[in-house]
PyMOL Python script that loads the backbone (N, CA, C, O; Angstrom):
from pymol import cmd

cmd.read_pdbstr("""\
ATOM      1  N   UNK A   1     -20.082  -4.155  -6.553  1.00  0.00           N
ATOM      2  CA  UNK A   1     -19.017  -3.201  -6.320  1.00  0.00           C
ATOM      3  C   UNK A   1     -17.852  -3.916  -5.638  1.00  0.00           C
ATOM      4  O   UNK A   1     -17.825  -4.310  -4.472  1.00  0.00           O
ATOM      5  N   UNK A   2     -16.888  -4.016  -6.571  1.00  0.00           N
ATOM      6  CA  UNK A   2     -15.936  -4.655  -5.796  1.00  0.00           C
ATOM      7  C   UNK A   2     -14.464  -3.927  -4.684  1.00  0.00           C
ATOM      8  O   UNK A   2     -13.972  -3.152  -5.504  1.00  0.00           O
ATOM      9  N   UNK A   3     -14.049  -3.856  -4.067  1.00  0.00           N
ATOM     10  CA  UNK A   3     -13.303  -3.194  -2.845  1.00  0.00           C
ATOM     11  C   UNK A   3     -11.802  -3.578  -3.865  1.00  0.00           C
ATOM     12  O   UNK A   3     -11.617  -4.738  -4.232  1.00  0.00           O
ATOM     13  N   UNK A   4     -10.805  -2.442  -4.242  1.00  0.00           N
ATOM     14  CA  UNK A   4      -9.892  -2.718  -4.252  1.00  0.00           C
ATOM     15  C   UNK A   4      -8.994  -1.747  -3.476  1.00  0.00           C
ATOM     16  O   UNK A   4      -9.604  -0.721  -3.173  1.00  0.00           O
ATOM     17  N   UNK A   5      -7.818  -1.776  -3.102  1.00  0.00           N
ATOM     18  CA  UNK A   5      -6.735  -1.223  -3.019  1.00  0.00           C
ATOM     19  C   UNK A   5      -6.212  -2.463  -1.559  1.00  0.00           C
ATOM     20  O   UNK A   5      -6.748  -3.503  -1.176  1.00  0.00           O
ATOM     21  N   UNK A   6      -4.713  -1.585  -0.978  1.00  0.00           N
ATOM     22  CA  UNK A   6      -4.401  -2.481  -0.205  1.00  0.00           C
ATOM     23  C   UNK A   6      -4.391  -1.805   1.251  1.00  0.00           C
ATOM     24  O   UNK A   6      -3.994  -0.642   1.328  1.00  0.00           O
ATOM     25  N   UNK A   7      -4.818  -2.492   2.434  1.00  0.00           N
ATOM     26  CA  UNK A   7      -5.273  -2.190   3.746  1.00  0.00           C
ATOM     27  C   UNK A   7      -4.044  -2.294   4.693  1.00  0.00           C
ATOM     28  O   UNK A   7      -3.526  -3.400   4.537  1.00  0.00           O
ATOM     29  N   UNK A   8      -3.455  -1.621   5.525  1.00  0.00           N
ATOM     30  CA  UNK A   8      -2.530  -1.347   6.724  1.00  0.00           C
ATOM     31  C   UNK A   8      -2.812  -1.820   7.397  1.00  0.00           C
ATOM     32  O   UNK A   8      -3.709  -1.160   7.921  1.00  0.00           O
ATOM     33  N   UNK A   9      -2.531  -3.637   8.436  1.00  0.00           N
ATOM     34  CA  UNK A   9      -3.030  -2.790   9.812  1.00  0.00           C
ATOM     35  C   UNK A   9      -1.682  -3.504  11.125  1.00  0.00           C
ATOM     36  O   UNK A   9      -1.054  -4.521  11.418  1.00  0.00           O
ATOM     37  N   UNK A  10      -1.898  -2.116  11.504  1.00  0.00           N
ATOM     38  CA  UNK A  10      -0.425  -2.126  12.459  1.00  0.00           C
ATOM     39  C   UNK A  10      -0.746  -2.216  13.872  1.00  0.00           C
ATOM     40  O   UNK A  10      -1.754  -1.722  14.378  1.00  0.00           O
ATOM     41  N   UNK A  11       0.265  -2.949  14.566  1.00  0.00           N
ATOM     42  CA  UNK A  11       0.193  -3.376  16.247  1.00  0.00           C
ATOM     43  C   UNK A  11       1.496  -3.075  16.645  1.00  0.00           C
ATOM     44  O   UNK A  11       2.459  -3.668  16.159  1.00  0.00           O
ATOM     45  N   UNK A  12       1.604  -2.222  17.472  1.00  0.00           N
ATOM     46  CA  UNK A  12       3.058  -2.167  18.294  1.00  0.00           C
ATOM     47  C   UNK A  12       2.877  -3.196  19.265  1.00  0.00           C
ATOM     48  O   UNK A  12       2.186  -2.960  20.256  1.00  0.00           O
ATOM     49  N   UNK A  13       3.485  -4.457  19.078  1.00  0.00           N
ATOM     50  CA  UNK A  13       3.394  -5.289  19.849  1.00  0.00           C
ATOM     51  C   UNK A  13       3.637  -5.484  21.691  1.00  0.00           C
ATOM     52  O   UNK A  13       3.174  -6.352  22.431  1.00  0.00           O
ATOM     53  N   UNK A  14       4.613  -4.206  22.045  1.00  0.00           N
ATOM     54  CA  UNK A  14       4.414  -4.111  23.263  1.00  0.00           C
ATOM     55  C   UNK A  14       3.502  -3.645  24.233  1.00  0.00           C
ATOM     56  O   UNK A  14       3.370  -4.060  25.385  1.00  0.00           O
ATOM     57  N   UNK A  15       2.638  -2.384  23.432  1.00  0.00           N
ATOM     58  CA  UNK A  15       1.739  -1.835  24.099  1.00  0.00           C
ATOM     59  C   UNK A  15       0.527  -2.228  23.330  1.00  0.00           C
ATOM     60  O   UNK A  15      -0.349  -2.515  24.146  1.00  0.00           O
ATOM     61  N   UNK A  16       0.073  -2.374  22.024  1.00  0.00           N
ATOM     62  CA  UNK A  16      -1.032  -2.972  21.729  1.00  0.00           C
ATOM     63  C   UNK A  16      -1.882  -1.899  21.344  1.00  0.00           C
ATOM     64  O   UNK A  16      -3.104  -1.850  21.486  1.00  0.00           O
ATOM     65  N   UNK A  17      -0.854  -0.725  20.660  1.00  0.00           N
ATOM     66  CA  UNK A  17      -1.003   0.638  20.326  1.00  0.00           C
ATOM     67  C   UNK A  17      -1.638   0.283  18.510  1.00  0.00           C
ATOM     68  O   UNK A  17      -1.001  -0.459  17.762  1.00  0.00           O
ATOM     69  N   UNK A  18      -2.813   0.899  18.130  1.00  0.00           N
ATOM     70  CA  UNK A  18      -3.007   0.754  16.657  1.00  0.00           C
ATOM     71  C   UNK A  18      -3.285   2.153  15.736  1.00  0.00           C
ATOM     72  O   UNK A  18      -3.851   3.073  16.326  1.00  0.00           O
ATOM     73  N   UNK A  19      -2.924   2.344  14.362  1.00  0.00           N
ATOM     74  CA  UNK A  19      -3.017   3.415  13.649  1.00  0.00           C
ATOM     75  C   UNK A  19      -4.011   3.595  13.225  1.00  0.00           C
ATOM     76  O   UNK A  19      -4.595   2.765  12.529  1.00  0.00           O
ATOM     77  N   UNK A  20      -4.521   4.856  13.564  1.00  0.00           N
ATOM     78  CA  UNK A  20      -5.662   5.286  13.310  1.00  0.00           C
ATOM     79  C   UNK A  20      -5.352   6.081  11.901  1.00  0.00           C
ATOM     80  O   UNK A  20      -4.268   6.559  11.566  1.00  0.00           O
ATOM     81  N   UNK A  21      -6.913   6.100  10.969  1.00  0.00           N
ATOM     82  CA  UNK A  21      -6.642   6.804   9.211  1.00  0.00           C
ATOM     83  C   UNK A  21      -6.115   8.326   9.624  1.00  0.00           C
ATOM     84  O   UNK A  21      -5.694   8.892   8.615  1.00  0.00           O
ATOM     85  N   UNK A  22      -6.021   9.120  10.766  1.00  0.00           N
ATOM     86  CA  UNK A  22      -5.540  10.603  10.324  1.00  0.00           C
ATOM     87  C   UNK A  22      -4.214  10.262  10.748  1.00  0.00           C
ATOM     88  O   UNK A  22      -3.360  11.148  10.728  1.00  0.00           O
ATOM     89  N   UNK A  23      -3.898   9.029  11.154  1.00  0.00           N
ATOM     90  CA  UNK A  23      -2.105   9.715  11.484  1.00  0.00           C
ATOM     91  C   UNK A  23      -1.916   9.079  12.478  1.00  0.00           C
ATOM     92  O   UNK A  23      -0.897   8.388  12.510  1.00  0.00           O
ATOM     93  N   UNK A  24      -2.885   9.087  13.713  1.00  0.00           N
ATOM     94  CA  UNK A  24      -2.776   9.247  15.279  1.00  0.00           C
ATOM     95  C   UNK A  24      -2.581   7.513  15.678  1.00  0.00           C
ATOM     96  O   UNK A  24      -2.564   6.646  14.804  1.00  0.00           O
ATOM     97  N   UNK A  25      -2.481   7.303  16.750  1.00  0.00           N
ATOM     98  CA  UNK A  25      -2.452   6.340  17.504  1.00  0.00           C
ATOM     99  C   UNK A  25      -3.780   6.014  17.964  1.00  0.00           C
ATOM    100  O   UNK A  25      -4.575   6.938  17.793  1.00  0.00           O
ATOM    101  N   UNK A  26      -4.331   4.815  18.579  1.00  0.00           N
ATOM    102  CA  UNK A  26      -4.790   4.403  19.640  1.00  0.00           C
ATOM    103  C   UNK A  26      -4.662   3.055  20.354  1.00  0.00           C
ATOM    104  O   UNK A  26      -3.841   2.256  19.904  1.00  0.00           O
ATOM    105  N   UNK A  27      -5.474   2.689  21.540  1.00  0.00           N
ATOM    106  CA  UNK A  27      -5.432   1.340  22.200  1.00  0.00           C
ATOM    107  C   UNK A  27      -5.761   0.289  21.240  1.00  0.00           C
ATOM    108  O   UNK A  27      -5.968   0.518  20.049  1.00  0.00           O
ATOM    109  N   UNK A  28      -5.798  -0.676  21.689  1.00  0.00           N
ATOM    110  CA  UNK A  28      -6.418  -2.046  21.178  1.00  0.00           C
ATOM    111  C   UNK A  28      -7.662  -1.967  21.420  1.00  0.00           C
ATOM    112  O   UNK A  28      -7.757  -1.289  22.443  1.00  0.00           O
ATOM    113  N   UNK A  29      -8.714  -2.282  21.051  1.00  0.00           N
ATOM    114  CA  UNK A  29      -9.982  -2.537  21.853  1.00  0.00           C
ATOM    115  C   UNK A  29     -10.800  -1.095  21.559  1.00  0.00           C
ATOM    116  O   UNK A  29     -11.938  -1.013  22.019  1.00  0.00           O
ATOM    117  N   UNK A  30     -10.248   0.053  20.800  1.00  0.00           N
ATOM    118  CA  UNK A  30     -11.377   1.089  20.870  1.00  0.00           C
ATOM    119  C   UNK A  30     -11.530   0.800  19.122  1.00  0.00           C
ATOM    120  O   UNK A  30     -10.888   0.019  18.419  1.00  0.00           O
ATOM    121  N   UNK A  31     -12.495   1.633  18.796  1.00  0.00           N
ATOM    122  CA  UNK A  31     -12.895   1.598  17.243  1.00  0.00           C
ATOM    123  C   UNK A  31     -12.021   2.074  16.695  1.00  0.00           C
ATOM    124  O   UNK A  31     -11.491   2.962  17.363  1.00  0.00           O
ATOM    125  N   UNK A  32     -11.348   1.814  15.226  1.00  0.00           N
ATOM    126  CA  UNK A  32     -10.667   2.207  14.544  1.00  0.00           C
ATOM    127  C   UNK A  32     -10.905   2.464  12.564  1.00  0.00           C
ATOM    128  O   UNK A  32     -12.005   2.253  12.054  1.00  0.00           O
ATOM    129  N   UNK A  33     -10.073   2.780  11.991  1.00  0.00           N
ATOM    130  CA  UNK A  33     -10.341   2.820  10.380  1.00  0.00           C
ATOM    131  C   UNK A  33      -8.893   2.497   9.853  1.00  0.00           C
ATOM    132  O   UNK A  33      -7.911   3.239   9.814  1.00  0.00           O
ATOM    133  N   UNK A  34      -9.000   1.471   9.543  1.00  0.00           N
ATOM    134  CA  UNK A  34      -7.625   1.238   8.617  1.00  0.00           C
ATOM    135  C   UNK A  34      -6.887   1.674   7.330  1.00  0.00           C
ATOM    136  O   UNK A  34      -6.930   0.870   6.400  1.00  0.00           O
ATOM    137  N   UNK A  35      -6.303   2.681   7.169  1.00  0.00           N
ATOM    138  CA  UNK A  35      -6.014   3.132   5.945  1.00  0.00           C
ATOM    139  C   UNK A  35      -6.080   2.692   4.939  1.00  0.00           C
ATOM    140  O   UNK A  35      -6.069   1.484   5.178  1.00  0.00           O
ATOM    141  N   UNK A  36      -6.166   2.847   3.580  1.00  0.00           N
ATOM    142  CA  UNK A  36      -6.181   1.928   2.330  1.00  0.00           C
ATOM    143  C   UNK A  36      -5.043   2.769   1.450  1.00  0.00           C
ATOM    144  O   UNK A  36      -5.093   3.998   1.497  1.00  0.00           O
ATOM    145  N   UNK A  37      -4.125   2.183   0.733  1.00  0.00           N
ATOM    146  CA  UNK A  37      -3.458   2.487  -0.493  1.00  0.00           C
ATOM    147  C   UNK A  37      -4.153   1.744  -1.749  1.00  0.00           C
ATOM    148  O   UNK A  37      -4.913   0.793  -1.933  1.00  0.00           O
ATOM    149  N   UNK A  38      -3.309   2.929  -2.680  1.00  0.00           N
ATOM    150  CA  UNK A  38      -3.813   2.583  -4.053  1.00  0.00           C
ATOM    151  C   UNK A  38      -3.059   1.082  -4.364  1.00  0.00           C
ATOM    152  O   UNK A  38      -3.690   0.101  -4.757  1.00  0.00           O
ATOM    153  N   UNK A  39      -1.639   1.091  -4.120  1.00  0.00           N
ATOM    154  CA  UNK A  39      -1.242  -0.075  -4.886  1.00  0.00           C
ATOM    155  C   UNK A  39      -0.087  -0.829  -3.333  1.00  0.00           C
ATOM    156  O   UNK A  39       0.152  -0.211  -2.295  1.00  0.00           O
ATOM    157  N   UNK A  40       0.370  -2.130  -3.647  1.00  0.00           N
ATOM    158  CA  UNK A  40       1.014  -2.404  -2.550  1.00  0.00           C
ATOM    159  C   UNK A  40       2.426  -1.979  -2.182  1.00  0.00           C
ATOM    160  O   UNK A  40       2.929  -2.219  -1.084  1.00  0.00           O
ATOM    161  N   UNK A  41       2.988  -1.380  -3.097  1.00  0.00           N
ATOM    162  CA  UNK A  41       4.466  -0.604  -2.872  1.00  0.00           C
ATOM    163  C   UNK A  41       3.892   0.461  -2.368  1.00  0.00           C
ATOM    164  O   UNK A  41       4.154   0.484  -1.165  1.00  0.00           O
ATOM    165  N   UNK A  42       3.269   1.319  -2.661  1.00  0.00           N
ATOM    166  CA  UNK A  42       2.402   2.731  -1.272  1.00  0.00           C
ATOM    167  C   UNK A  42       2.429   1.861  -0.135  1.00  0.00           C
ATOM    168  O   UNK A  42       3.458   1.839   0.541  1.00  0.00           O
ATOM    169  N   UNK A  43       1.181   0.940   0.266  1.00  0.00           N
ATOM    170  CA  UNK A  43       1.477   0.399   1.292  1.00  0.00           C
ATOM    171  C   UNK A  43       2.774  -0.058   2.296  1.00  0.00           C
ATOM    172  O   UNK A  43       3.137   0.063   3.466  1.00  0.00           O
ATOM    173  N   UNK A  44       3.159  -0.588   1.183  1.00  0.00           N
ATOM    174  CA  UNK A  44       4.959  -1.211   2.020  1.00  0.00           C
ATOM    175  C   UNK A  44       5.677   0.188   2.020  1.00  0.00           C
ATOM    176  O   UNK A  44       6.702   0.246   2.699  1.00  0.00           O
ATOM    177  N   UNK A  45       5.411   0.955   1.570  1.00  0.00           N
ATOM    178  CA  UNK A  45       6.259   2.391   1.620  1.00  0.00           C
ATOM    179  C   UNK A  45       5.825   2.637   3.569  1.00  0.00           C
ATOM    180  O   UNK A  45       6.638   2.393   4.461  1.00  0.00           O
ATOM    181  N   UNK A  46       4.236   3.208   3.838  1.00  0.00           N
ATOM    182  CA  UNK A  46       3.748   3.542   5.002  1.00  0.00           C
ATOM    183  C   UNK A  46       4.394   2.202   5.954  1.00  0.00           C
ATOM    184  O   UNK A  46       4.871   2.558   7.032  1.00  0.00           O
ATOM    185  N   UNK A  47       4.449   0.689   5.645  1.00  0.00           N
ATOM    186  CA  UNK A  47       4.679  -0.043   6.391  1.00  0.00           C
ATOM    187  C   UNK A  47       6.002  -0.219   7.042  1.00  0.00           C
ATOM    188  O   UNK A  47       6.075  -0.854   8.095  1.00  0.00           O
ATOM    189  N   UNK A  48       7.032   0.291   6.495  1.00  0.00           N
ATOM    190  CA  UNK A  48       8.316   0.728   6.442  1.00  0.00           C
ATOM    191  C   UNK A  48       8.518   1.971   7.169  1.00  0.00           C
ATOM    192  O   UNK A  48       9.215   1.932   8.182  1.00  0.00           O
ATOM    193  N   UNK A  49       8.067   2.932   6.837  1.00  0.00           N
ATOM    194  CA  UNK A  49       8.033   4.154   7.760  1.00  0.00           C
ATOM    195  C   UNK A  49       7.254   3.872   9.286  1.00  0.00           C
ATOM    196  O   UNK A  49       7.623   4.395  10.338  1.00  0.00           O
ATOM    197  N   UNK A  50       6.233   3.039   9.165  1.00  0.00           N
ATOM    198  CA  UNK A  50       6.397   2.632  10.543  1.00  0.00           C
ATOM    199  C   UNK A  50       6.841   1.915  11.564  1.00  0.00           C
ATOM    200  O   UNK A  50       6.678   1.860  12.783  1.00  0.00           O
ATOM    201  N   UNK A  51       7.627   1.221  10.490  1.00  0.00           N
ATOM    202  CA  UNK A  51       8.455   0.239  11.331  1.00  0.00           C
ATOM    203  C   UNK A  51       9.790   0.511  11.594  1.00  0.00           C
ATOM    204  O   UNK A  51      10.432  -0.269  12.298  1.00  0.00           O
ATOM    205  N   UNK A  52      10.472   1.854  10.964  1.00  0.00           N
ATOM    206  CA  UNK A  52      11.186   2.242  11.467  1.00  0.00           C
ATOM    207  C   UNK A  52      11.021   3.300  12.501  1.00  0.00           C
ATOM    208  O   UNK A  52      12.000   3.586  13.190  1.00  0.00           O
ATOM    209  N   UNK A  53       9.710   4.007  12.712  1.00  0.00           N
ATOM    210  CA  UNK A  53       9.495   4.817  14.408  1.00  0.00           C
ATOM    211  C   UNK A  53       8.855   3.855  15.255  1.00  0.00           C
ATOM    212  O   UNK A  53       7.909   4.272  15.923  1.00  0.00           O
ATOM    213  N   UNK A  54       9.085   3.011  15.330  1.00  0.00           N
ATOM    214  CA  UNK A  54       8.074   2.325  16.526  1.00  0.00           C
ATOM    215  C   UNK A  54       9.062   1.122  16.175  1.00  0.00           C
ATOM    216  O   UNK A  54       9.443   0.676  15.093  1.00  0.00           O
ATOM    217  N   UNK A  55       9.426   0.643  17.943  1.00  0.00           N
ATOM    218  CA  UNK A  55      10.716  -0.198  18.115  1.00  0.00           C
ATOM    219  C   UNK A  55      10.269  -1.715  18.021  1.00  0.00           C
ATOM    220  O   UNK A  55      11.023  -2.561  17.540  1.00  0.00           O
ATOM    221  N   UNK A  56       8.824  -2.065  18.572  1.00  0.00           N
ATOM    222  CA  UNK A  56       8.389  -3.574  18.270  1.00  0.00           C
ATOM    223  C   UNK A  56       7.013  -2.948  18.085  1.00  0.00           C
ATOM    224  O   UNK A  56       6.302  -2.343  18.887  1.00  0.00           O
ATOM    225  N   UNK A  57       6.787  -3.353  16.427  1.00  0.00           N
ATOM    226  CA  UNK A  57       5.677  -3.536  16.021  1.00  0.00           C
ATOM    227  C   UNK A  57       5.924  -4.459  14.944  1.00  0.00           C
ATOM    228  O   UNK A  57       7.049  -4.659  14.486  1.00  0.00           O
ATOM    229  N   UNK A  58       4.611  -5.162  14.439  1.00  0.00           N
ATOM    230  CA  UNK A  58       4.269  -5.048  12.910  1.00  0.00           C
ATOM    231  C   UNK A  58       3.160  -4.969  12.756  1.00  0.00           C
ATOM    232  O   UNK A  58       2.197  -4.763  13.496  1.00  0.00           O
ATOM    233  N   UNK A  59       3.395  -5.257  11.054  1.00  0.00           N
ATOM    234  CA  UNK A  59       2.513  -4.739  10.028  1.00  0.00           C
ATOM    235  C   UNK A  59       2.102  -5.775   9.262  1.00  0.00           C
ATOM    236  O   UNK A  59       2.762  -6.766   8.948  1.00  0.00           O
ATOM    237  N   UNK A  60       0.614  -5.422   8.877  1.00  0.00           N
ATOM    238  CA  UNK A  60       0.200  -6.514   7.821  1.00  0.00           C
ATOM    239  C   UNK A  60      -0.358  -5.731   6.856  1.00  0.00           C
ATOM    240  O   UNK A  60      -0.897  -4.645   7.067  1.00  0.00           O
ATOM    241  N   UNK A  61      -0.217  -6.353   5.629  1.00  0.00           N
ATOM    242  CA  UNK A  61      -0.829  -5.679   4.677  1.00  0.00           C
ATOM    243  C   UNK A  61      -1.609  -6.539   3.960  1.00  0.00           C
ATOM    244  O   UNK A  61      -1.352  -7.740   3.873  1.00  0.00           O
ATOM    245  N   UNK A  62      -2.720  -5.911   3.342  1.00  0.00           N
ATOM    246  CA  UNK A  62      -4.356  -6.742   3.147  1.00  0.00           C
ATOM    247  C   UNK A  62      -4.802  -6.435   1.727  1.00  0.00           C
ATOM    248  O   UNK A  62      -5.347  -5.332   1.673  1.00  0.00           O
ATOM    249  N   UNK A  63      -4.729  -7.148   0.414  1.00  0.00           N
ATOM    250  CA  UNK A  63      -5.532  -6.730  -0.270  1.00  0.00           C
ATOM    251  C   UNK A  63      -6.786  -6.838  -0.247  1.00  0.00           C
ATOM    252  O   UNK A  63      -7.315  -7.903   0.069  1.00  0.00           O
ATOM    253  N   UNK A  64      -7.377  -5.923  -0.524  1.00  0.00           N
ATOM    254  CA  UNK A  64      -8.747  -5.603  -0.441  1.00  0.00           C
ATOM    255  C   UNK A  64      -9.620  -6.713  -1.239  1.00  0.00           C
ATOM    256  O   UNK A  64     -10.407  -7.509  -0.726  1.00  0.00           O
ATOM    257  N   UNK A  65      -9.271  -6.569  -2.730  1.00  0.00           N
ATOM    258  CA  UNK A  65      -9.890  -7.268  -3.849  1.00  0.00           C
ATOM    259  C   UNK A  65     -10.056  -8.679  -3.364  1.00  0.00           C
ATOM    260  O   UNK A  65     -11.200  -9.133  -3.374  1.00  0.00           O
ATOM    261  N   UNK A  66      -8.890  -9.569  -2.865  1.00  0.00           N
ATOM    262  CA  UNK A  66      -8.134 -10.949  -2.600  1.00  0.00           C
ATOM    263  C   UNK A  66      -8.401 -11.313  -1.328  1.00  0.00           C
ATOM    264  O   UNK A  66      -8.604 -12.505  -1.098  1.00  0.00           O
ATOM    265  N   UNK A  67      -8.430 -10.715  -0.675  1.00  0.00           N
ATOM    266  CA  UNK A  67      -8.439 -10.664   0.989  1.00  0.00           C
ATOM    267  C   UNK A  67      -7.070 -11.464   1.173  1.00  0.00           C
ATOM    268  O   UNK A  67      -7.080 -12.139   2.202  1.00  0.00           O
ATOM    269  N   UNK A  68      -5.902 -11.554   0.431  1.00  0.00           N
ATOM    270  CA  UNK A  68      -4.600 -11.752   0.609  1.00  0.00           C
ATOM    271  C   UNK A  68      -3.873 -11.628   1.634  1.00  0.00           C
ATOM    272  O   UNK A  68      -2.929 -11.251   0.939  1.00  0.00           O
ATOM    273  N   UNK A  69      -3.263 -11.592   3.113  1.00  0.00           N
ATOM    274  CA  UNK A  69      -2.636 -11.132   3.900  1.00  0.00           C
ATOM    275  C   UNK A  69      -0.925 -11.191   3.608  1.00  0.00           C
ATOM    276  O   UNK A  69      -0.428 -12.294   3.382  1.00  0.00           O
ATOM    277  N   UNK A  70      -0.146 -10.094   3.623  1.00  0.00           N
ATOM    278  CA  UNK A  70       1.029 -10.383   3.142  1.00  0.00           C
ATOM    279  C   UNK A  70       1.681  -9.896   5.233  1.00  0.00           C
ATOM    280  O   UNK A  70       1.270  -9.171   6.139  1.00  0.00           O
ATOM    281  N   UNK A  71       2.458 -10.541   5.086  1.00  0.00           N
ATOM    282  CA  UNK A  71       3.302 -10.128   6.189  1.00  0.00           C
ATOM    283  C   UNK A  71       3.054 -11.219   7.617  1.00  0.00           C
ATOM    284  O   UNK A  71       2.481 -12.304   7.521  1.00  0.00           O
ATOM    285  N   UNK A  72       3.563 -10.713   8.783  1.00  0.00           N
ATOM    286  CA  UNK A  72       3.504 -10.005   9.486  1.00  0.00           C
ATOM    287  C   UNK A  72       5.134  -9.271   9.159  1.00  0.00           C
ATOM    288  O   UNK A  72       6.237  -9.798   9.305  1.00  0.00           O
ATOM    289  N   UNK A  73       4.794  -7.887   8.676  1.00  0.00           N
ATOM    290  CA  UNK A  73       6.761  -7.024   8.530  1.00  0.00           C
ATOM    291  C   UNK A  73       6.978  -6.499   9.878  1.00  0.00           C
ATOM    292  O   UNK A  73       6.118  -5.903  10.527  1.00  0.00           O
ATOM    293  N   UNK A  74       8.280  -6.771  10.304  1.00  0.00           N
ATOM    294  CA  UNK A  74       8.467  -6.333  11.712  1.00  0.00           C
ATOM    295  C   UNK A  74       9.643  -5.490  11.504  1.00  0.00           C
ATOM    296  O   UNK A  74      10.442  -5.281  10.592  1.00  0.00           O
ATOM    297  N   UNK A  75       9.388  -4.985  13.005  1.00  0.00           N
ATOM    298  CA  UNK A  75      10.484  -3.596  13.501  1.00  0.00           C
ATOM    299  C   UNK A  75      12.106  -4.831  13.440  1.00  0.00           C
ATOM    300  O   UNK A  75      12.133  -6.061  13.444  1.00  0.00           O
ATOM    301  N   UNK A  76      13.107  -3.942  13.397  1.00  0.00           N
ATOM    302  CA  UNK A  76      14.257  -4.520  13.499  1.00  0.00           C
ATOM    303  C   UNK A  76      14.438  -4.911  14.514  1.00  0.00           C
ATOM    304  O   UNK A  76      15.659  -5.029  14.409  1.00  0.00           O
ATOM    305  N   UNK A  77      14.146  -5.359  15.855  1.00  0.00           N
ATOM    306  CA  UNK A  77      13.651  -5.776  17.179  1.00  0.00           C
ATOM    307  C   UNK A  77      13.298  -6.986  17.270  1.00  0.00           C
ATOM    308  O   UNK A  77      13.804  -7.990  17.771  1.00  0.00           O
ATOM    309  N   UNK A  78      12.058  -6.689  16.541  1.00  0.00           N
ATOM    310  CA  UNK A  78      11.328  -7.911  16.642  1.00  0.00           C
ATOM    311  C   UNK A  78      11.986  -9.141  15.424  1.00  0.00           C
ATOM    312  O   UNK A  78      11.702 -10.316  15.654  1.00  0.00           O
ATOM    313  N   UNK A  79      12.691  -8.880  14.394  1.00  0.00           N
ATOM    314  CA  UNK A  79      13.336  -9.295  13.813  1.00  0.00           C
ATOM    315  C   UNK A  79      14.073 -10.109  14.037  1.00  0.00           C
ATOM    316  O   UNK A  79      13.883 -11.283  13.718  1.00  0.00           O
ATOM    317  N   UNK A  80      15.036  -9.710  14.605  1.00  0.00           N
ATOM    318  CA  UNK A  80      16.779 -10.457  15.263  1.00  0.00           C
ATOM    319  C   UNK A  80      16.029 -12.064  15.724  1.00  0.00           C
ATOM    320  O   UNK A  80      16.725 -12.953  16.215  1.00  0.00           O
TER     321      UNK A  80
END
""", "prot")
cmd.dss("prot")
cmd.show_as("cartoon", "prot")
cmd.util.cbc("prot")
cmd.orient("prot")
């Protein structure tokens, strides 16, 4: 059985805040579930929307199939 789609996983780099699969926030260090999209433009869609509410974070995005890592995409902050 092979794992496809592509995996989220986000760090607000100042606080060390991560996205949990319903939506929510949490710490670093507690258990979490990383969302999955069907294809990687969904993904970069969610990765984008979070990088424009949250002032220093990023984002990595993971194919599943590849174990590929694309990114780290950052807030316009962390950017400059």
């Amino acid at each position: 059985m092979s794992k496809e789609g592509f995996e989220i996983i986000f760090c607000q780099a100042s606080t060390g805040i991560l996205l949990n699969s319903d939506g929510t926030f949490r710490r670093k260090g507690q258990s979490a579930f990383r969302p999955v999209f069907p294809s990687f433009s969904d993904a970069k869609v969610m990765s984008d929307a979070l990088l424009a509410k949250f002032v220093f974070a990023e984002v990595w995005i993971r194919d599943l199939e590849t174990g590929t890592v694309e990114g780290p995409f950052q807030s316009a902050h962390l950017s400059n």
